[in-house]
C-alpha positions as CSV (number, residue, x, y, z in Angstrom):
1,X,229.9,72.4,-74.2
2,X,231.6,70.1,-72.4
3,X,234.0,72.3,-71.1
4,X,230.8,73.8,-69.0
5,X,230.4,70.8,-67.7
6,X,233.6,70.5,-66.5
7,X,234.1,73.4,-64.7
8,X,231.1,72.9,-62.9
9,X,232.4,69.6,-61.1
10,X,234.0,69.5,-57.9
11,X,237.5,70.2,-57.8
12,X,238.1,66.7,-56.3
13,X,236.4,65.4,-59.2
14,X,238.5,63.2,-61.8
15,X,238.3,64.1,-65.6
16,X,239.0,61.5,-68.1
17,X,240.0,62.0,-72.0
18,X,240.0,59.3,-74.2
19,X,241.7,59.3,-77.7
20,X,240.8,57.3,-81.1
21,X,243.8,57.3,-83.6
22,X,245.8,60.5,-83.9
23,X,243.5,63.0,-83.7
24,X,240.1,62.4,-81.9
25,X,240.4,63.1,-78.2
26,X,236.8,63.1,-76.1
27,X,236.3,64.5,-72.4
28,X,234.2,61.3,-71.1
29,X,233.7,58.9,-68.8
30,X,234.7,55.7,-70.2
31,X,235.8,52.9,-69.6
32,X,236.1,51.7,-73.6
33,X,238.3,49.1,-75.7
34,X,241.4,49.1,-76.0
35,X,241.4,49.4,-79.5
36,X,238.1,49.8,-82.1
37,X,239.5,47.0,-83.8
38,X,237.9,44.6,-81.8
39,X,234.2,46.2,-82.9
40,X,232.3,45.0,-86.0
41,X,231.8,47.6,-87.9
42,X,228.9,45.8,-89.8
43,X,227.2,45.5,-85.8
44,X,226.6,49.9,-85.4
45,X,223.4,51.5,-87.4
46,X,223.1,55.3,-87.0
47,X,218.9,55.4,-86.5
48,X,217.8,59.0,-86.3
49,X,218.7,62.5,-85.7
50,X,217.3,65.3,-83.7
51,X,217.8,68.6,-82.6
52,X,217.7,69.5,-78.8
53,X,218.6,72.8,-76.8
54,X,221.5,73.1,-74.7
55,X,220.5,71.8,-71.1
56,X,216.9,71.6,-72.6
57,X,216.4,75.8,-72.7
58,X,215.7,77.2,-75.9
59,X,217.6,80.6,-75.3
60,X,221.0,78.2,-75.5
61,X,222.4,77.0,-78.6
62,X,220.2,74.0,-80.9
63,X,222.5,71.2,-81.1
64,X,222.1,67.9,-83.3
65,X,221.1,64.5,-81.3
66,X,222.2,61.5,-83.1
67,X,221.2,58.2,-82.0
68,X,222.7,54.8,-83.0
69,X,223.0,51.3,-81.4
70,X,225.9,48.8,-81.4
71,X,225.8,45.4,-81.1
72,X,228.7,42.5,-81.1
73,X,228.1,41.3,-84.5
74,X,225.9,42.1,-87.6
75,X,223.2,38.9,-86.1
76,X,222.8,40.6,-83.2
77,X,221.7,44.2,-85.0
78,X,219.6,42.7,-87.6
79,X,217.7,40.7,-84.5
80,X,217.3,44.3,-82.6
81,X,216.1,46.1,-86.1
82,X,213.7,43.9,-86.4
83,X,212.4,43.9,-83.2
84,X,212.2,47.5,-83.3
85,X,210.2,47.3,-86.6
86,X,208.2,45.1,-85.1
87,X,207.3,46.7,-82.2
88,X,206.5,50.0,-84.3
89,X,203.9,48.0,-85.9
90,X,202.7,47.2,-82.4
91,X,202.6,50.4,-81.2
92,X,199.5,50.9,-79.4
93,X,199.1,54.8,-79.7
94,X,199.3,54.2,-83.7
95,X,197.0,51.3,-83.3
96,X,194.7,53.1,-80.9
97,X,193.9,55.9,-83.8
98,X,194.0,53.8,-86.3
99,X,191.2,50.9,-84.7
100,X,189.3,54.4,-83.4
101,X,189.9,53.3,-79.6
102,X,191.0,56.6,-78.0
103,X,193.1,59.9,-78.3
104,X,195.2,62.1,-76.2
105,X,195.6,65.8,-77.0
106,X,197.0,69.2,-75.3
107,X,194.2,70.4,-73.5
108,X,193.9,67.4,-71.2
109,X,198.1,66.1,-71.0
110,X,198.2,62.4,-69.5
111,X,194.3,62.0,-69.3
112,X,192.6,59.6,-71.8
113,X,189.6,60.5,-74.6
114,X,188.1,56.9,-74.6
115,X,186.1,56.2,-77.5
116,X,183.1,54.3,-77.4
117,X,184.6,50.9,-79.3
118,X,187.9,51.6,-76.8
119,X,185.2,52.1,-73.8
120,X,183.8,48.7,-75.2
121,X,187.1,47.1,-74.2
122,X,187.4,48.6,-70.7
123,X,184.3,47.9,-69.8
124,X,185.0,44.0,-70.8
125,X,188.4,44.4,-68.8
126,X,186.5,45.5,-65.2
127,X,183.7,43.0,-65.8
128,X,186.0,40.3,-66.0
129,X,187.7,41.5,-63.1
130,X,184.7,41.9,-60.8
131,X,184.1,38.4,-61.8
132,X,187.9,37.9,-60.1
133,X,187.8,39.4,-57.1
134,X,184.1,38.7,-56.4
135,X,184.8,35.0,-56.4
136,X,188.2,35.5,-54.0
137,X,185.9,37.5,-51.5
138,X,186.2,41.1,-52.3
139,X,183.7,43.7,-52.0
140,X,183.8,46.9,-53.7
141,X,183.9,50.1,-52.4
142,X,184.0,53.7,-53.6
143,X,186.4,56.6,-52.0
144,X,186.5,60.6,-52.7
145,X,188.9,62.2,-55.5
146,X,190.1,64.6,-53.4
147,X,190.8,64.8,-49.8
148,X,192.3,67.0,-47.0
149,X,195.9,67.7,-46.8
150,X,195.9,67.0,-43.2
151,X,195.4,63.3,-44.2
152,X,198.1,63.0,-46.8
153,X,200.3,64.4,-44.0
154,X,199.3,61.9,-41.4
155,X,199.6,59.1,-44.4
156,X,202.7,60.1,-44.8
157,X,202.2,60.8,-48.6
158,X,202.4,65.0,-48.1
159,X,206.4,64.9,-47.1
160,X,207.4,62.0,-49.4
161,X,204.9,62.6,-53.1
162,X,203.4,65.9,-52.9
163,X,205.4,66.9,-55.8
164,X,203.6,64.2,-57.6
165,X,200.2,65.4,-56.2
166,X,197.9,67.7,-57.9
167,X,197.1,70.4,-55.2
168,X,194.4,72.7,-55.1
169,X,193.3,75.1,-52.2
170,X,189.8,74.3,-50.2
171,X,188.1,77.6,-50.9
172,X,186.3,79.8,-53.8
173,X,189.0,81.8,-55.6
174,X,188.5,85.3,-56.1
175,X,188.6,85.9,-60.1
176,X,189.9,89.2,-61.3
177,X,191.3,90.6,-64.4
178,X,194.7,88.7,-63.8
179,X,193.1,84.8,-63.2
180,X,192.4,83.4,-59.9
181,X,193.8,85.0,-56.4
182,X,193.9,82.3,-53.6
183,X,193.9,83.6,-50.0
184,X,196.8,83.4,-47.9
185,X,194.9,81.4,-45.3
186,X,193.2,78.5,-47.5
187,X,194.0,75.5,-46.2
188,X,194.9,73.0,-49.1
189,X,193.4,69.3,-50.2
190,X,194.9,67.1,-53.1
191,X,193.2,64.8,-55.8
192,X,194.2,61.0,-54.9
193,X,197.2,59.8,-56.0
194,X,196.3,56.4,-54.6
195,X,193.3,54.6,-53.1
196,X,194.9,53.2,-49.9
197,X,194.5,56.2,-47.0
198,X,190.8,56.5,-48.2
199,X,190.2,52.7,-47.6
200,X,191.9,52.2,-44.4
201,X,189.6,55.3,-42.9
202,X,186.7,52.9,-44.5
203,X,188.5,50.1,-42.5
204,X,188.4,52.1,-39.0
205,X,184.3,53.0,-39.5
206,X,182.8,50.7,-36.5
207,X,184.5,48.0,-34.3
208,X,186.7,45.4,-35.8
209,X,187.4,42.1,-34.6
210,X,189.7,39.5,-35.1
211,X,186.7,37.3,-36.5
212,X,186.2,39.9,-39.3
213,X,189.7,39.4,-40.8
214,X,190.7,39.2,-43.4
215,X,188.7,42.4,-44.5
216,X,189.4,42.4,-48.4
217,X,188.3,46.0,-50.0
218,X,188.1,46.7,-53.3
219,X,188.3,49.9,-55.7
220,X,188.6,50.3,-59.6
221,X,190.0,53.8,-57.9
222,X,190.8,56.6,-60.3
223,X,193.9,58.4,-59.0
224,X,195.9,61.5,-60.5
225,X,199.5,61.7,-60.4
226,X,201.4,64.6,-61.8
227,X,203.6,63.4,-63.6
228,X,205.8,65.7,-66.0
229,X,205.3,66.2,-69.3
230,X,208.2,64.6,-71.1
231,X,207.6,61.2,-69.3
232,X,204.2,60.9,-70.0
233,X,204.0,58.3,-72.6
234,X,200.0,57.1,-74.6
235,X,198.4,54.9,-71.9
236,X,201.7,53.6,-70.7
237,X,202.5,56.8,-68.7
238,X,199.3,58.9,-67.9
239,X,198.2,61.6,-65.3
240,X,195.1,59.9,-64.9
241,X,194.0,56.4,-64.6
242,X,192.6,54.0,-62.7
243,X,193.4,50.8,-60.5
244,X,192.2,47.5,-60.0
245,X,193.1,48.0,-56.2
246,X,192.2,46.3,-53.2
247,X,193.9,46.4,-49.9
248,X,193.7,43.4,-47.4
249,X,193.5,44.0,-44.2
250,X,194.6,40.9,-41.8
251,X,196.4,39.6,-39.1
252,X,200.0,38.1,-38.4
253,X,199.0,34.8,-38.9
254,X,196.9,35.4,-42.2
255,X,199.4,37.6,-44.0
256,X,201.4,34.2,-46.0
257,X,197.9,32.5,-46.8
258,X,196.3,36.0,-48.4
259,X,200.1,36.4,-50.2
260,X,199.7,33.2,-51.1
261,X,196.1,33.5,-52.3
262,X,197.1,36.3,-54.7
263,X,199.4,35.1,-56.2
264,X,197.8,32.2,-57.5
265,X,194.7,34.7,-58.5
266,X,197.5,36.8,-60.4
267,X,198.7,33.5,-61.8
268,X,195.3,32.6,-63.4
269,X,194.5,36.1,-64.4
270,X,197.9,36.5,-66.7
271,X,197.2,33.1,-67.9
272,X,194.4,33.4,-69.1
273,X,195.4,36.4,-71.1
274,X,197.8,34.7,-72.6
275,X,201.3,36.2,-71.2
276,X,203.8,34.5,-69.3
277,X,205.2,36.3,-66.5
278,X,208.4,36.4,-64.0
279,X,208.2,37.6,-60.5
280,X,210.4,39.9,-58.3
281,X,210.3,40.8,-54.6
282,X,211.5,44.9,-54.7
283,X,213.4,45.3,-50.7
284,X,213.3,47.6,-48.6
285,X,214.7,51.2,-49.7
286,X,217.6,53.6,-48.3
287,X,214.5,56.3,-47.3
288,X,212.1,54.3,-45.7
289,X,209.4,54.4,-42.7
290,X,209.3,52.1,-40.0
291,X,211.8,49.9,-38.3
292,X,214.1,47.2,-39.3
293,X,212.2,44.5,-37.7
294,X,209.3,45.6,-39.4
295,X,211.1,45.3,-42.8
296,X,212.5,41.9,-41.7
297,X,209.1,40.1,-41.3
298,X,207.3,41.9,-44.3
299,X,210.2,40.8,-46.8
300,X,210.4,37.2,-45.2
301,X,206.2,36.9,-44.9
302,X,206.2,37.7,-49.0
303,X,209.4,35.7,-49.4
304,X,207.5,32.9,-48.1
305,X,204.2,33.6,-49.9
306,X,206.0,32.8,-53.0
307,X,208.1,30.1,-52.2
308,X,204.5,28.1,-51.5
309,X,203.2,29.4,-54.1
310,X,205.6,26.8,-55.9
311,X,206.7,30.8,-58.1
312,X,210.4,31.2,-56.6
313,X,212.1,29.2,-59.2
314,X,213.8,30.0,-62.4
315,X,210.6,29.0,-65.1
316,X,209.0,32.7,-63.3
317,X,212.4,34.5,-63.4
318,X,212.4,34.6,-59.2
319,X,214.3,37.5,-59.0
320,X,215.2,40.3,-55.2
321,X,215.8,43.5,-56.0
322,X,217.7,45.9,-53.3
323,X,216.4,49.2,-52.6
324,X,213.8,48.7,-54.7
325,X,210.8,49.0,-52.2
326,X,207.9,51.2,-51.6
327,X,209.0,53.8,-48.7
328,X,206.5,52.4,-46.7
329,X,206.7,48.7,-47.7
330,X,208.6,45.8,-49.5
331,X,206.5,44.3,-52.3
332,X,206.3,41.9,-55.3
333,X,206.2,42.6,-58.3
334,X,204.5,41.0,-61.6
335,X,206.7,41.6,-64.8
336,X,204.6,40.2,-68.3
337,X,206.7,39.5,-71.2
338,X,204.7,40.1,-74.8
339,X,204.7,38.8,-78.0
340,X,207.6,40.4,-79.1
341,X,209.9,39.7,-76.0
342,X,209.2,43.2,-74.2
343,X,208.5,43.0,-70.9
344,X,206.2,45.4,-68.5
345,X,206.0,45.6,-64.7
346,X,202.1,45.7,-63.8
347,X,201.1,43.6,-60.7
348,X,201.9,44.1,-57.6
349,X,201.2,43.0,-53.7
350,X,203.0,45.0,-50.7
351,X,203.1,44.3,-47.2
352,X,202.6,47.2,-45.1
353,X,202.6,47.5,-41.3
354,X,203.2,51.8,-41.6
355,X,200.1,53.2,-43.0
356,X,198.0,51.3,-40.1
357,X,200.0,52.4,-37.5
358,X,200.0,56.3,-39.3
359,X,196.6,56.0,-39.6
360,X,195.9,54.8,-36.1
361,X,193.7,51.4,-37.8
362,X,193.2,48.7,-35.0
363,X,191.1,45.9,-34.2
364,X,189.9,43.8,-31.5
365,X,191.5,40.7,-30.8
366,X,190.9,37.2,-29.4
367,X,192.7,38.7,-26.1
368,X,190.2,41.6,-25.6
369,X,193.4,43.8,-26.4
370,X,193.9,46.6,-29.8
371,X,196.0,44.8,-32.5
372,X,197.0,46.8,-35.6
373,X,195.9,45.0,-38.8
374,X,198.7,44.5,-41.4
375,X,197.8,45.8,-44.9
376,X,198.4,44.0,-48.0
377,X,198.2,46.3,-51.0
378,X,197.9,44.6,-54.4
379,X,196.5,44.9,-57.9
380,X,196.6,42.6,-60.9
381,X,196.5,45.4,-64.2
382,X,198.1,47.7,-62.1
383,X,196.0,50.5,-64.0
384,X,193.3,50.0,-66.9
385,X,195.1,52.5,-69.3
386,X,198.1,50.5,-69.0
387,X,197.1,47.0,-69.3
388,X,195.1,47.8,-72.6
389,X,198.1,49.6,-74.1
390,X,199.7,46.1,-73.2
391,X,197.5,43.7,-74.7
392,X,196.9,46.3,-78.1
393,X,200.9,45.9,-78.3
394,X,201.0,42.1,-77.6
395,X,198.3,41.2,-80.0
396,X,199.1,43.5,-82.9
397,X,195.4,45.2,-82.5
398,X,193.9,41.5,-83.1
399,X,192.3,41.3,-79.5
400,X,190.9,37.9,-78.2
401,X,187.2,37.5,-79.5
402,X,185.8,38.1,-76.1
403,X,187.5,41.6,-75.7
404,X,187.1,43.0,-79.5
405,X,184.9,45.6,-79.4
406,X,184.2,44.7,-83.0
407,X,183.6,40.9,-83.1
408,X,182.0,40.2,-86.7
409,X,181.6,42.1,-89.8
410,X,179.2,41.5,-92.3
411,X,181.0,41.6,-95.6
412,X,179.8,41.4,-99.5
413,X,181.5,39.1,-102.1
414,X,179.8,40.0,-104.7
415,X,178.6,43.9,-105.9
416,X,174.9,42.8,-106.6
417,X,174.9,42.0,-102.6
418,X,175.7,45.8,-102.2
419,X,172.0,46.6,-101.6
């Protein structure tokens, strides 16, 4: 099989063999020891096997996948067995069925069945958070599922994600014996995969002046995202879900203080949850819109956001990660670390001068002149779905009193109490 392989490199292409005693030679990549004698042999535990098809197709031959982990020494293994046992216990999908929260099944891949006691605990979740952003000056808003693809091209979003968009054409299909035939002139509109085109066409309703900004506009936005099968993962990794999103719309001298702002609302948020956190700034990416002085000020403005913040030390794990932005922004990025040591990117704030500029968004400034608004994209949960997958995980099932969707039971001691 790996002879296949092999010949399908480039013939500039180095192959390596490595060899283990005096008779096991392997075709791969390497580097390894010098010498297995410097392993312990008490730090490696083989922990399952599977089968899998050749390169995934099932007309090719069924091969055995074995999987193992190695550690330096036999401390080391025991502490990553454990955690693994521990976070089996923990594992939100078995604890979902078991505590009768919610189900996923074929007929609707990577969309949630809530129950009503797991319905209980969203509800909860978007009340607090109203509560949040009500009292940071937010208002809610409400955009359309599915728009015209003439707006994810001007966005930007139809060359760069539309084979993460679910498409559908903008007419009735004619149904015949076969299934549905779709005209060869429909013109084509796609569910949301995000919120923020939809609210910056809310932001360019009317006349805008500097005195209204900051304009802060928020959506618990329901997007869809078509993500394959194999990745898609309980709540963690879903089709559908939904966003605590708002985007900020201000001007050059506001963008530090709303950074700013947020992140001491993210702070209190996590906190009060219980999780500590650490906080990265992702930069700007090798495919990328806009220009480099564009990039410049929007990874110094969050830079700076953070640094006043008093979070750019080494207690929140201040962390810059290359190539690791949006392809329209730079943002940063919230990364909770649960009870069990795991950690799990959800917040997030960008800084995006793009999509207003795309999108043709402008307001009125103190000059009389057109200014473009910057937009400051940011969510705390980063989706529902995912956040309670995190905290089911984190608290072993045993929610915070306020969040249980059961919070007393009535129990009997005694048998004559029965009726």
């Amino acid at each position: 099989f790996k002879a296949e392989w092999a010949a399908e490199l480039p013939g500039d292409e180095p192959l390596t063999v490595y060899w283990s005693g005096d008779d096991w030679l392997d075709m791969c990549r390497g580097p390894h020891l010098p010498s297995t004698g410097k392993l312990d042999p008490n730090a490696f535990k083989l922990t399952r096997v599977s089968g899998a098809y050749w390169r995934g197709d099932q007309n090719n031959a069924m091969l055995s996948r074995i999987y193992g982990t190695g550690w330096l020494n036999k401390k080391q293994l025991d502490a990553h067995m454990t955690r693994l046992e521990e976070a089996a216990k923990r594992d939100h999908r078995k604890l979902g069925n078991e505590m009768d929260l919610f189900h996923l099944q074929a007929e609707a891949h990577g969309s949630v069945f809530w129950h009503p006691k797991g319905y209980l605990i969203w509800r909860e979740l978007e009340a607090y958070m109203r509560r949040a952003i009500d009292g940071a000056g937010y208002r809610e808003v409400k955009t359309p599922q599915v728009m015209d693809a003439r707006q994810w091209e001007q966005s930007g979003h139809w060359g760069k994600y539309r084979e993460n968009m679910f498409v559908i054409p903008d007419e009735v299909p004619n149904v015949d014996d076969e299934g549905p035939v779709i005209s060869g002139e429909a013109d084509w509109m796609a569910l949301k995969p995000m919120n923020c085109p939809a609210h910056v066409l809310i932001f360019r309703q009317g006349l805008k002046s500097y005195r209204d900004l900051p304009m802060r506009l928020y959506e618990n936005g329901c997007c869809h995202r078509n993500e394959p099968h194999g990745a898609l993962h309980g709540l963690m990794r879903v089709r559908q879900f939904t966003q605590d999103d708002a985007h900020i719309f201000c001007r050059e001298d506001q963008i530090v203080d709303e950074v700013q702002a947020f992140c001491e609302l993210a702070d209190r948020v996590y906190k009060h949850f219980g999780f500590t956190y650490s906080i990265k700034l992702a930069l700007r990416p090798e495919k990328r819109f806009g220009t480099e002085e564009m990039w410049d000020m929007a990874e110094s403005e969050l830079r700076a956001a953070v640094v006043r913040a008093g979070l750019a030390t080494e207690e929140y794990g201040w962390e810059e990660l290359p190539g690791e932005g949006a392809f329209y922004a730079p943002k940063l990025e919230w990364h909770l670390t649960d009870a069990i040591g795991r950690t799990w990117q959800v917040g997030t704030i960008q800084s995006d001068r793009v999509l207003p500029e795309r999108l043709d968004a402008n307001y009125v400034g103190e000059d009389g002149e057109k200014h473009r608004p910057v937009m400051l994209h940011r969510a705390i949960f980063g989706s529902y779905e995912r956040f309670i997958g995190i905290q089911i995980g984190h608290f072993a099932g045993r929610l915070p009193v306020w969040l249980a969707p059961v919070q007393a039971v009535v129990a009997t001691i005694v048998s004559d109490a029965d009726d």
